[in-house]
C-alpha positions as CSV (number, residue, x, y, z in Angstrom):
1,X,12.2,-21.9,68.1
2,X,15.6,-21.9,67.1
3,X,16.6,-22.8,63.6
4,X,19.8,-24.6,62.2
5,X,20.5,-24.8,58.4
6,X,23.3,-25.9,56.5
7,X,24.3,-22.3,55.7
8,X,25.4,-21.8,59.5
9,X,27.8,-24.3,59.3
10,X,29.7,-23.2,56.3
11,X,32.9,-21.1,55.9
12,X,33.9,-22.2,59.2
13,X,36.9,-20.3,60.9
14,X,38.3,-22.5,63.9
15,X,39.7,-20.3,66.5
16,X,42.9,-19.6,67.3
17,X,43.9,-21.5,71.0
18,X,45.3,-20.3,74.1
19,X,47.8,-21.9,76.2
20,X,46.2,-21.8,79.8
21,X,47.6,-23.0,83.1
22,X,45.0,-24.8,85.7
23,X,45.6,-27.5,87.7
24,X,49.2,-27.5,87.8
25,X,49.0,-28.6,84.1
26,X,49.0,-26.3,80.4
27,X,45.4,-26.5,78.9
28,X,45.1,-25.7,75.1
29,X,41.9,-23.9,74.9
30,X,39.5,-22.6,71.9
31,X,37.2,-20.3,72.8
32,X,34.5,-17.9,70.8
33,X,31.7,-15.7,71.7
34,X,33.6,-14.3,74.4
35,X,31.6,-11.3,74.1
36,X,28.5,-13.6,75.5
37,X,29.8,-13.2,79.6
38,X,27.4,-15.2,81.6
39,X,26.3,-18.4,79.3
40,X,29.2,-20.3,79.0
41,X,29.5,-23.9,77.8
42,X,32.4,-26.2,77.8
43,X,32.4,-29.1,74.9
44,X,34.6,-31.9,76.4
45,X,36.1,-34.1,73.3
46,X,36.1,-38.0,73.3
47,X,39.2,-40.5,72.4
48,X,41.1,-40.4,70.3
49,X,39.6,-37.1,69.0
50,X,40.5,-33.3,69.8
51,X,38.9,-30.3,70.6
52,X,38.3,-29.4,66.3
53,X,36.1,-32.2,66.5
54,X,33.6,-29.8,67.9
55,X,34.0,-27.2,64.6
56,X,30.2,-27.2,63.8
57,X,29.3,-26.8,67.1
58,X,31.6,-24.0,68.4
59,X,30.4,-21.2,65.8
60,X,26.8,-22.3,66.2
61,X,26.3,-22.0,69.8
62,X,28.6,-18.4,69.8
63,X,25.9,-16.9,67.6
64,X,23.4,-18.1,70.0
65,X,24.6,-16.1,72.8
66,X,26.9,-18.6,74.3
67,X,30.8,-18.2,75.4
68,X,32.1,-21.6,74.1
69,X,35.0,-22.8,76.0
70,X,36.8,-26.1,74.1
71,X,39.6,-27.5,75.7
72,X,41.6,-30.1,74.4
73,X,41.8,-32.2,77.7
74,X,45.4,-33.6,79.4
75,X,47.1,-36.1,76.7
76,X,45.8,-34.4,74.0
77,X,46.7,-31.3,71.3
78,X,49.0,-28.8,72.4
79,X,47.9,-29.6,76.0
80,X,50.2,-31.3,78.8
81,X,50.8,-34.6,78.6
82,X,51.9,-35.7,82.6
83,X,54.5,-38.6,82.3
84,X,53.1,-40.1,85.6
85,X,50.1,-42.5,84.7
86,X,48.3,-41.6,88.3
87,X,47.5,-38.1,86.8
88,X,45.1,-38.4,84.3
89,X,42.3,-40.1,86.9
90,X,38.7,-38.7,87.0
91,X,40.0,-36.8,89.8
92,X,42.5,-34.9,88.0
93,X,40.8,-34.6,84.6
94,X,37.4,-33.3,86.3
95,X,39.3,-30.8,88.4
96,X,40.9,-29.4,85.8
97,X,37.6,-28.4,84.3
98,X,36.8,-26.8,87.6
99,X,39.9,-24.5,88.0
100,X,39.2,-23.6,83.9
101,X,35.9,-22.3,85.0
102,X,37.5,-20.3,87.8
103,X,40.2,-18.7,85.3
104,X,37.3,-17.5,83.2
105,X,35.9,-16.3,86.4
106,X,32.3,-18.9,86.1
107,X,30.5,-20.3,89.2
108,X,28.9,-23.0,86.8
109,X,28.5,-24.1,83.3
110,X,27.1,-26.0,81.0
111,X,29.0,-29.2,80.1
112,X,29.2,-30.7,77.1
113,X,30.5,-34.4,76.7
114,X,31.6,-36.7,73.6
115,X,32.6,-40.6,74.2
116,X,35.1,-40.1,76.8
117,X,34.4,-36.6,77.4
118,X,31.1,-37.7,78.4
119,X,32.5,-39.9,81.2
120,X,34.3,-36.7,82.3
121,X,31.4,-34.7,82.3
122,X,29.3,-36.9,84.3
123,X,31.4,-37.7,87.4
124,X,32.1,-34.3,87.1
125,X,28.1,-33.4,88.1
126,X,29.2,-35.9,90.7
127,X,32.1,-34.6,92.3
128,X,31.7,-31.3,91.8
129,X,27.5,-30.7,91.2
130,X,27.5,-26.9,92.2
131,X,29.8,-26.4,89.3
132,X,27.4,-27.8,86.6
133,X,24.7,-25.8,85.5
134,X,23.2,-29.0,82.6
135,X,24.6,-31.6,81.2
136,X,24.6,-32.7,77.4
137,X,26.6,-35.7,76.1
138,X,26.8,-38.0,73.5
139,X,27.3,-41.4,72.9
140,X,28.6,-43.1,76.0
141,X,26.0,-43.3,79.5
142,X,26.9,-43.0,82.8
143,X,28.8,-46.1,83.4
144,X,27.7,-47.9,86.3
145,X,29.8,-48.7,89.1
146,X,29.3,-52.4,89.5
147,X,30.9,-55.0,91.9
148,X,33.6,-55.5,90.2
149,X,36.9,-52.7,89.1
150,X,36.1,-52.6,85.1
151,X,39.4,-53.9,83.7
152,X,39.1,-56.8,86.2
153,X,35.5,-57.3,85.2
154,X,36.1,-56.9,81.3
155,X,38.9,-59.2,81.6
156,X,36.7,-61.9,82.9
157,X,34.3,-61.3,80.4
158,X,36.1,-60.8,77.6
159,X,39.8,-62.2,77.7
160,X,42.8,-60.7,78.0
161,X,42.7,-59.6,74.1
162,X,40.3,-56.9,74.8
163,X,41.2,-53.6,74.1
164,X,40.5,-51.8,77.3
165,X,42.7,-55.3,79.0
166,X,45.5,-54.8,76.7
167,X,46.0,-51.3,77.1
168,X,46.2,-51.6,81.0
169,X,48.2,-55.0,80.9
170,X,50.8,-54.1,77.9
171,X,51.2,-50.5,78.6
172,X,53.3,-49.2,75.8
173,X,52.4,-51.8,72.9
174,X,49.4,-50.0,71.4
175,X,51.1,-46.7,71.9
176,X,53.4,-47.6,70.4
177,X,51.6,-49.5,67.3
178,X,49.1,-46.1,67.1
179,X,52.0,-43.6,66.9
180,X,53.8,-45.9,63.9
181,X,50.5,-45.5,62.4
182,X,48.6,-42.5,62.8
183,X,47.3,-41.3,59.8
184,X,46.0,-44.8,59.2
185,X,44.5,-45.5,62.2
186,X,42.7,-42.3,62.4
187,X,41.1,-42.5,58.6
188,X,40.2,-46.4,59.5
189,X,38.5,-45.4,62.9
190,X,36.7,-42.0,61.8
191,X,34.0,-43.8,58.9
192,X,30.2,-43.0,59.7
193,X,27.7,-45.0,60.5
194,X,30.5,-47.9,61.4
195,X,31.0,-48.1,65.5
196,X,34.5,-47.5,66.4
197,X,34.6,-51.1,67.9
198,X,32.4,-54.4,67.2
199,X,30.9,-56.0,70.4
200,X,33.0,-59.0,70.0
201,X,36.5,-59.0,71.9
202,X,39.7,-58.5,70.2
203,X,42.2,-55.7,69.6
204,X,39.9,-53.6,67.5
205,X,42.3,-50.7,68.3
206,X,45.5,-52.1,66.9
207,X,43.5,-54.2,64.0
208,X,42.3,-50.7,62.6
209,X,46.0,-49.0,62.6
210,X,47.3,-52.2,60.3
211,X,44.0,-52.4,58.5
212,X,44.7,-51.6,54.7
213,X,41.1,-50.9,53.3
214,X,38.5,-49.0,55.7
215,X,34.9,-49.7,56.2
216,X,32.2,-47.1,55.8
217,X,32.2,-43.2,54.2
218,X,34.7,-41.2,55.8
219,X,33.4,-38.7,58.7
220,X,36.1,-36.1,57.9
221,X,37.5,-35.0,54.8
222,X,40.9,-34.9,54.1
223,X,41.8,-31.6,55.6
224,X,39.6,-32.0,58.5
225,X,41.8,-35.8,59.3
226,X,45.0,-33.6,58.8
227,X,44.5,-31.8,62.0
228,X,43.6,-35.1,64.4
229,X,46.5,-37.0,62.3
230,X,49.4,-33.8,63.2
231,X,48.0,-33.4,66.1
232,X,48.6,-37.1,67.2
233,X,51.9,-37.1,65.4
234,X,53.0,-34.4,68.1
235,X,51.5,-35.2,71.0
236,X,51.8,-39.3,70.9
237,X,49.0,-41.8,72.2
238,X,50.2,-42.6,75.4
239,X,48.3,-39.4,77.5
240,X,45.0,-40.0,75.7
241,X,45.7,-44.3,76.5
242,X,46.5,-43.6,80.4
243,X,42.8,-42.4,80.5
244,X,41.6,-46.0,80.2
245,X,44.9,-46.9,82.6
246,X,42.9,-45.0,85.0
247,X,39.7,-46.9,84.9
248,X,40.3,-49.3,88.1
249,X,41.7,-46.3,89.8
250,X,38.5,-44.1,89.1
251,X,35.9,-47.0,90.6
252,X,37.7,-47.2,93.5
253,X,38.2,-43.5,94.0
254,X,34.3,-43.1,93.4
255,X,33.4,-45.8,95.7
256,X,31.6,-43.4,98.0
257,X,30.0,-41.0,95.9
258,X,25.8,-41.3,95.8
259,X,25.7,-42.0,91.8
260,X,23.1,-39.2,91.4
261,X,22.8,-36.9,88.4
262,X,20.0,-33.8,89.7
263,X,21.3,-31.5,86.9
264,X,18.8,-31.2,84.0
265,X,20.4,-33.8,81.4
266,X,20.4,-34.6,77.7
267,X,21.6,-37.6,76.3
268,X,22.3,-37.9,72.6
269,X,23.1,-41.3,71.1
270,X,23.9,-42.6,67.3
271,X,21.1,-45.5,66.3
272,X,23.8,-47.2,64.6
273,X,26.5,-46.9,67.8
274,X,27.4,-50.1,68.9
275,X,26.6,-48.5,72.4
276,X,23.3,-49.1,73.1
277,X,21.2,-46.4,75.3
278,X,21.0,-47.6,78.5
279,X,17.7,-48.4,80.0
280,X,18.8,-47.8,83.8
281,X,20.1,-44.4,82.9
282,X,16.6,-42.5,84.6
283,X,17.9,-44.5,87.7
284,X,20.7,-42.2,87.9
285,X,20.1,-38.8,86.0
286,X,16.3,-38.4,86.9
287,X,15.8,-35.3,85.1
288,X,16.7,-36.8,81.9
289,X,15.7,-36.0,78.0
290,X,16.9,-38.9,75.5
291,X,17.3,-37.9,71.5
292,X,19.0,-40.5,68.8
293,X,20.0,-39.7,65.6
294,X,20.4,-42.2,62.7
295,X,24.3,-42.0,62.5
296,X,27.0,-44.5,64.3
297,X,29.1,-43.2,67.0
298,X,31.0,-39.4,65.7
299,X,27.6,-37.8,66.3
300,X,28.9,-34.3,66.1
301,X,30.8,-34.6,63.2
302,X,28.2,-37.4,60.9
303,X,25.2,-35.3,62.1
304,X,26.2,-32.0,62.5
305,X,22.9,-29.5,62.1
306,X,20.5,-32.4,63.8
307,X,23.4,-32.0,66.7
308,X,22.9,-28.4,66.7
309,X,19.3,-28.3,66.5
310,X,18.7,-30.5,69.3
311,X,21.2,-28.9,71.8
312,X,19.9,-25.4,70.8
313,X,16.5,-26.4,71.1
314,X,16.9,-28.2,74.4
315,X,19.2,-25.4,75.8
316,X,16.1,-22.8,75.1
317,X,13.8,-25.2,77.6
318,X,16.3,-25.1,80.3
319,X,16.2,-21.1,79.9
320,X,20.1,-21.4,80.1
């Protein structure tokens, strides 16, 4: 049974990226145990993160035996960012998954997803199932397509103040708010065991870039905020916002895909995530295991060795 100690996870070198061209789009990419041809596994990141949010997991998992592909998705890093809004639907951000497996020459892979990187990663086993080999994500279920487009249905239930509203009815206003205020923002947002919204509605996302004394021990140190905060600083919020711009789009372009997960799946959630588990996921991802640990929602980065222990673990019952 495999083993994870603190001792792994120290003196950790984050690889250098490439610059890789899928899709019709740049991709910066991380990679490491490239030596390990045959068992790769792609970590998706989640908003407003980036793909160093994954540093405990990447070294782990290449000393395993696994080639560990990390891209930082469109919108984010030193990847493009596509001025036309359209582009960063579930269509194009799960293809250009796909065409990264075919550079690295893969039929399928394990996916790995984080907050909106788990969104990703699960219409991905829809749209494109022969390309998934398992699925692991964190934080966020499969989000049921109900009658309703979501903004249109959040709006009703929540008002017009919501953040997921605003962003699709202002577009530009919190981009431009979050890019005023990056480093703030980021160190208000990034505290453990604090969910990186309340249940109530409001515009959490704005409140947190003006907010002057942050809730809850920080998840990163200071170094470790320094990359997400430079990282931001260059690339701007606006790529990473169209992804929730995208959201009507996406349930109407999934309309007539069977919401059926076959893939062996685990789902990781933080007990003190404002995002519940959901209770209907077996209805959709049959061949499901379920894990939470006792952190809020940056499960990676608050829980790091219970994150690796658990994927490892699970991983060595799939016989990946």
């Amino acid at each position: 049974m495999t083993n994870v100690t603190k001792t792994s996870l120290t003196s950790i070198e984050f690889p250098a990226p490439a610059i890789i061209s899928v899709n019709g789009i740049d991709l910066e990419v991380f990679e490491a145990g490239k030596q390990n041809q045959g068992k790769p596994i792609v970590l998706c990141h989640g908003f407003p993160e980036h793909a160093y949010s994954w540093r405990y997991q990447i070294p782990v998992l290449a000393e395993a035996g696994y080639h560990v592909i990390v891209p930082n998705q469109r919108g984010y890093g030193n990847s493009s960012c596509p001025s036309e809004v359209t582009t960063y639907d579930i269509a194009h951000l799960t293809g250009d998954l796909v065409v990264l497996l075919d550079y690295y020459g893969y039929q399928e892979a394990t996916f790995v997803g984080h907050d909106w990187g788990a969104n990703v990663v699960w219409n991905l086993a829809l749209l494109h199932p022969e390309r998934v080999h398992t699925v692991i994500n964190f934080a966020l279920p499969y989000q049921e397509r109900g009658e309703k487009p979501w903004i249109e249905f959040m709006e009703e239930a929540f008002g017009e103040d919501f953040y997921f509203v605003h962003f699709n009815r202002q577009p530009g206003v919190a981009d431009a708010i979050l890019e005023k205020n990056t480093a703030r923002f980021l160190r208000n947002l990034f505290r453990k065991n604090v969910p990186p919204a309340p249940p109530e509605p409001g515009m959490v996302m704005i409140n947190l870039a003006h907010a002057d004394k942050p809730l809850g021990e920080p998840v990163m140190t200071k170094s470790d905020l320094a990359v997400f905060s430079a990282a931001f600083q260059s690339s701007g919020f606006t790529g990473a916002l169209n992804w929730y711009r995208n959201l009507d789009r996406n349930w109407y372009f999934m309309a007539d895909i069977k919401p059926l997960i076959t893939h062996p799946t685990l789902m990781i959630y933080g007990k003190r995530d404002v995002i519940p588990p959901s209770d209907r996921l077996h209805d959709f991802a049959p061949n499901l295991d379920m894990v939470s640990l006792d952190c809020g929602h940056w499960i990676p980065q608050e829980k790091p060795e219970e994150t690796n222990q658990v994927i490892l673990q699970w991983l060595e019952k799939q016989d990946v």
